[in-house]
C-alpha positions in Angstrom: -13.0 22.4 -13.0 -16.3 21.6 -11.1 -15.8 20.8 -7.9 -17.8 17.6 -7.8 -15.2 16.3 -10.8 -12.8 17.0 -8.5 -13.9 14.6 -5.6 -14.6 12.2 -8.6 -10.8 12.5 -9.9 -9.7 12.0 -6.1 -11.8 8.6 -5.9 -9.9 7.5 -9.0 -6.5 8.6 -7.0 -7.5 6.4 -4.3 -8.8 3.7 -6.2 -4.9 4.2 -8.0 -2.9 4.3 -5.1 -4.7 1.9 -3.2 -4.5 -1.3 -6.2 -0.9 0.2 -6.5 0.2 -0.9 -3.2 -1.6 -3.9 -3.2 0.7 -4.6 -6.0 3.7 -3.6 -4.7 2.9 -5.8 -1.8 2.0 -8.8 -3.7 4.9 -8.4 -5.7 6.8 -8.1 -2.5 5.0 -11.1 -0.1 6.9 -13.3 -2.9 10.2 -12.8 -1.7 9.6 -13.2 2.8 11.8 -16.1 2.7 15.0 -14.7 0.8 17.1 -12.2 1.7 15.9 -9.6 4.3 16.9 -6.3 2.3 17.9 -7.1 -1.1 14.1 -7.7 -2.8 12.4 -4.9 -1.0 15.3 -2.6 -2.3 15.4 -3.4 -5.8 11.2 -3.2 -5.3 11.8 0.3 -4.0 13.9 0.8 -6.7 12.0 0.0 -9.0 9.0 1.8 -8.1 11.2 5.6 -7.7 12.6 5.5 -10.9 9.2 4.2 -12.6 7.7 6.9 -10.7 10.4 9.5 -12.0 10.4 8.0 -15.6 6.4 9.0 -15.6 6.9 12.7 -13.9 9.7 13.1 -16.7 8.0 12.3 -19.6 4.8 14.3 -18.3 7.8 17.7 -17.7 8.8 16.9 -21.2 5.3 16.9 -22.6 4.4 20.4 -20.9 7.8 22.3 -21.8 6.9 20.9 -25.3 3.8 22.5 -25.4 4.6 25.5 -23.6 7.7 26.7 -25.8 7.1 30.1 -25.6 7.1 29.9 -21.7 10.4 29.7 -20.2 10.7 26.7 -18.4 10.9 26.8 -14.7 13.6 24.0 -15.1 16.8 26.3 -14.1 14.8 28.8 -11.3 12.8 25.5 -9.8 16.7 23.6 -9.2 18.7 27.5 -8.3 16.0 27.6 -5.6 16.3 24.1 -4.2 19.6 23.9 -4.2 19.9 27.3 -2.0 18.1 24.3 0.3 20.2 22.1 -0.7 20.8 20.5 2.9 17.1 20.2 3.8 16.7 18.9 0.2 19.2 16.1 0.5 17.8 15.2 4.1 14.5 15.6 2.4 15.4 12.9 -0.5 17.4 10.1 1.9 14.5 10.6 4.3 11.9 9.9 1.1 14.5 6.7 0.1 14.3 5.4 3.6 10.7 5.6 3.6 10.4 3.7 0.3 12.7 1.0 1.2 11.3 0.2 5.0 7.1 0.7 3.7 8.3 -2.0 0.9 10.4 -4.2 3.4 7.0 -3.8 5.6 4.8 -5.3 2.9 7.3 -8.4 2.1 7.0 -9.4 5.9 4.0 -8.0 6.5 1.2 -7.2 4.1 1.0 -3.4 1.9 -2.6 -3.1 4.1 -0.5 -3.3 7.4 2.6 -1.0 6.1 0.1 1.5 4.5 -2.1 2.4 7.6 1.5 1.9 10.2 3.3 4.1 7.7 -0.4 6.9 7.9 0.4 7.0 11.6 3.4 9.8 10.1 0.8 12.5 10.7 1.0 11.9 15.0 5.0 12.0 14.3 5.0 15.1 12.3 3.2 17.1 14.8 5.5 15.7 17.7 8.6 16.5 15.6 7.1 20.1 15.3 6.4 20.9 18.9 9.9 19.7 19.9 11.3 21.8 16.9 9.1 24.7 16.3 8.0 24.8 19.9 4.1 24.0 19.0 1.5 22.9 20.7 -1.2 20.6 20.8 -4.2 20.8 23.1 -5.8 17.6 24.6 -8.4 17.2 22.3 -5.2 16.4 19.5 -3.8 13.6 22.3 -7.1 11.8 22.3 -6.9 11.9 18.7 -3.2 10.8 18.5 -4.1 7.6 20.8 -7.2 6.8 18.6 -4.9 6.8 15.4 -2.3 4.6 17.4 -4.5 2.1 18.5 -6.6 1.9 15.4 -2.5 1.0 13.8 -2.0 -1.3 16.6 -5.7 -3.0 15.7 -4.8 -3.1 12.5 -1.0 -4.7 12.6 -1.3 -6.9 15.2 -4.2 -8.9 14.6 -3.3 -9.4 11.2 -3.6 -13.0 9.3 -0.5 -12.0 6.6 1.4 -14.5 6.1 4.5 -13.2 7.4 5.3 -15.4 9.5 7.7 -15.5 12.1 8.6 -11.9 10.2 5.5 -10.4 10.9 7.1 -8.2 13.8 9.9 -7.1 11.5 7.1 -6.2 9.0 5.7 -3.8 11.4 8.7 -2.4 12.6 9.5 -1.0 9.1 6.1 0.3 9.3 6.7 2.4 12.1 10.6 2.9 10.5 8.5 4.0 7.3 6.3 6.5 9.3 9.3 8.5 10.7 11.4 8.6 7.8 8.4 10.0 6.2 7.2 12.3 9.2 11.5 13.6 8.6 10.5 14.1 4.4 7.8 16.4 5.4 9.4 18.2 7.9 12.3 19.1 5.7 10.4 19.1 2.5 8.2 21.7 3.4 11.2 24.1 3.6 11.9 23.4 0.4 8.5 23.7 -1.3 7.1 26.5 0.4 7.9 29.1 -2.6 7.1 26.8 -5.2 3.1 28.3 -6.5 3.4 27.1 -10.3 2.9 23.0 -11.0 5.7 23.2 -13.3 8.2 24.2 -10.3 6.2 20.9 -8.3 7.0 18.7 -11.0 10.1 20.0 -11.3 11.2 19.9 -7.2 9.4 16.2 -7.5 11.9 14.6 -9.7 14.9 16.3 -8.1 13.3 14.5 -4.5 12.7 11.2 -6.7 16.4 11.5 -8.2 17.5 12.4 -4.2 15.9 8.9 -2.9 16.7 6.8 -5.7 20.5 7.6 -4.9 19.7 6.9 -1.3 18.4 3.6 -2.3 21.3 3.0 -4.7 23.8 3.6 -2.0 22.1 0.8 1.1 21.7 -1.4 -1.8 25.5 -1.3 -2.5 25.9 -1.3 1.2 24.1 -3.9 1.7 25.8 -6.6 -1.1 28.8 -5.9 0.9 27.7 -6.6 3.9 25.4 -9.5 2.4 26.6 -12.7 3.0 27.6 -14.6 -0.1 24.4 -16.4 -0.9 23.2 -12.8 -0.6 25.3 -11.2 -3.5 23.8 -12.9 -6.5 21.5 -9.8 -6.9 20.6 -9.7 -10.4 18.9 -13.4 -9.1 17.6 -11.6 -5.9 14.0 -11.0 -7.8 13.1 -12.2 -11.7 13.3 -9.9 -14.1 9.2 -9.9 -14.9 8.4 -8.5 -11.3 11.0 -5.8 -11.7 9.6 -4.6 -15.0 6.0 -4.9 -13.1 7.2 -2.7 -10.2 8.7 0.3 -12.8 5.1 0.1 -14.5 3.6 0.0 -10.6 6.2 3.3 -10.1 4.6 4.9 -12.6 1.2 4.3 -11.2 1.2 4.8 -7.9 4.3 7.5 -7.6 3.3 9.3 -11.4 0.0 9.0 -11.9 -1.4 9.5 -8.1 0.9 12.3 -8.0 -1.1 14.4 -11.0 -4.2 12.9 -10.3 -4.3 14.4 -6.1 -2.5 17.5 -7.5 -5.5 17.8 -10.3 -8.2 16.8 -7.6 -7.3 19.1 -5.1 -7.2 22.0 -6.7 -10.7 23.3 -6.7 -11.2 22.3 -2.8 -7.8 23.8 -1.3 -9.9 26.6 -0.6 -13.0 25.4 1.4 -13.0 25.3 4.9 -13.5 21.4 4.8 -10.4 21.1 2.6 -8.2 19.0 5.1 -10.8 16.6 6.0 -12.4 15.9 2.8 -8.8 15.7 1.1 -8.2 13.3 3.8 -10.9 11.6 3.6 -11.5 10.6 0.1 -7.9 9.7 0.0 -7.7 7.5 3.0 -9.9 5.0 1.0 -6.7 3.9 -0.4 -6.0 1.6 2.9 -9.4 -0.3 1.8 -8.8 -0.5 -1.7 -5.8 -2.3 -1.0 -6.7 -4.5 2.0 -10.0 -5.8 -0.5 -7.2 -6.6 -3.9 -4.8 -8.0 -1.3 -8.0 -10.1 0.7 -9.1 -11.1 -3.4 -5.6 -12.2 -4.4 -5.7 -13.9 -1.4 -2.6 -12.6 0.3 -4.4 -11.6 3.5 -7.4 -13.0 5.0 -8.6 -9.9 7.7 -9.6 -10.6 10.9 -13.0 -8.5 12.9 -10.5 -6.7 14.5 -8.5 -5.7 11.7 -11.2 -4.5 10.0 -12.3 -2.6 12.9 -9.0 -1.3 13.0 -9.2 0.1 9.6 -12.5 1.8 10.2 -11.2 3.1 13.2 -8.2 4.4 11.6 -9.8 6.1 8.7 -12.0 8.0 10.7 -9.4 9.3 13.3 -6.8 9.9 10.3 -9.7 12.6 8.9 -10.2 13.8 12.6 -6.9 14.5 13.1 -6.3 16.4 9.7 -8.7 18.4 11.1 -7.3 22.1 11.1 -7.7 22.7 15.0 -6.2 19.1 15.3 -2.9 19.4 14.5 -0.5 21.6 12.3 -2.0 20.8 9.1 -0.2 18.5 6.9 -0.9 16.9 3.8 -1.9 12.9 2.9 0.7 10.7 1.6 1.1 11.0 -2.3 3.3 9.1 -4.6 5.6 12.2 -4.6 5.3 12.4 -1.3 
């Protein structure tokens, strides 16, 4: 596939992902004043098991038209569950992270949890050099503090209409960004065999099946800890905006997933990978600050704007290769 189609197919991933968390967080901004945990979890619900409905079906398709091939089905699931351990942590970690970025957008805004949940890449390196003894030079600090502030910009001179739950909203974000920085960590032990997209698709949906089971368990948790005005949870969101978030799962977990796989697969192999991977992607965060700023959810202020500019640019910075251990940008399977 030409490479330029490629950078055309990751536009149309960002475009995706980025109207796709708008939605979540519209979905989501409905519900600030109920019940702190119940919405966002039956949101985050929603969206993992539209999002492994979608990879599914797409698995099914493939094996259909591959008969002759064996399916990778049985090898892809004997080979992850020999990491079993760093598979489960992988799949709570992924639930956790779903659950806190949606409870971030109810109380925040999807802009504000997207970019606090991007600052993962800072934690992932830090979680590295204290685990894998790396290190990171200076030039990687002044980076790291660019990234930070940028967040900072961006979540604390917000005009979401939070409220008086604007702080938890960004502490979910950060919750969000280290639950996710512990997914990649693990994940990657998991993953690093896996050459075919078959055995991705196929490690994908055991990780979506691993978080929705996270989710399912705090949800339960959570009912019997609610308090009674709390339990009614088939009431806790309508039944429209649940059907909306499985299609949204499917969008932003499914379809972003194939479309950054498809996209880049011609420019893993330049120099300029990381950055332009990075780049093109990280016009998600402005995708879904202008639908939330048109739906008029948020109204951004100079300095969150600034924020975002600032944080775009030190996210591709810092995914430079002689910035940090190189990691990948947050995808819907991801």
């Amino acid at each position: 596939m030409p490479f330029q189609q490629n950078v055309t197919i990751l536009l149309l991933a960002a475009f995706t992902w980025g109207v796709g968390n708008a939605i979540t967080g519209l979905t989501a901004g409905k519900y600030n004043s109920e019940s702190i945990l119940i919405p966002p979890l039956l949101i985050a619900i929603a969206n993992t098991l539209g999002g492994l409905v979608f990879l599914g079906l797409t698995l099914g398709v493939l094996v259909a038209r591959r008969r002759r091939d064996e399916p990778p089905i049985r090898t892809t699931l004997a080979g992850i569950a020999r990491q079993r351990w760093a598979a489960l942590g992988a799949g709570a970690s992924k639930g956790l992270n779903t659950g806190f970025y949606v409870l971030s957008a109810t109380h925040a805004s999807a802009t504000v949890s997207l970019v606090l949940e991007s600052t993962y890449v800072v934690w992932t390196a830090l979680f590295a050099a204290v685990t894998m003894r790396t290190k990171e030079g200076t030039k990687w600090v002044v980076r790291a503090v660019l990234l930070v502030t940028a967040a900072a910009l961006v979540a604390g001179y917000s005009n979401s209409p939070g409220g008086g739950k604007s702080l938890l909203g960004n502490v979910g974000g950060l919750i969000a960004a280290l639950s996710y920085a512990t997914f990649v960590s693990m994940w990657a032990r998991v993953t690093k065999d896996l050459k075919r997209f078959e055995e991705k698709l196929v490690a994908t949906g055991a990780l979506l099946t691993f978080s929705l089971l996270t989710l399912l368990c705090i949800t339960v948790c959570a009912i019997v800890f609610a308090s009674p005005s709390d339990k009614k949870i088939f009431d806790a969101i309508s039944a429209a905006d649940f059907s909306l978030q499985l299609l949204n799962g499917m969008l932003v977990v499914g379809v972003v997933y194939l479309l950054v796989t498809i996209g880049l697969a011609s420019i893993s192999s330049r120099a300029d990978s990381s950055v332009l991977g990075s780049g093109i992607l990280t016009l998600s965060i402005p995708f879904t600050l202008l639908t939330e700023t048109v739906a008029g959810r948020v109204s951004p202020t100079v300095l969150q704007l600034l924020g975002v500019g600032l944080f775009m640019a030190a996210f591709v910075w810092i995914s430079r290769p002689n910035a940090s251990r190189r990691t990948e940008r947050r995808t819907g399977d991801s």
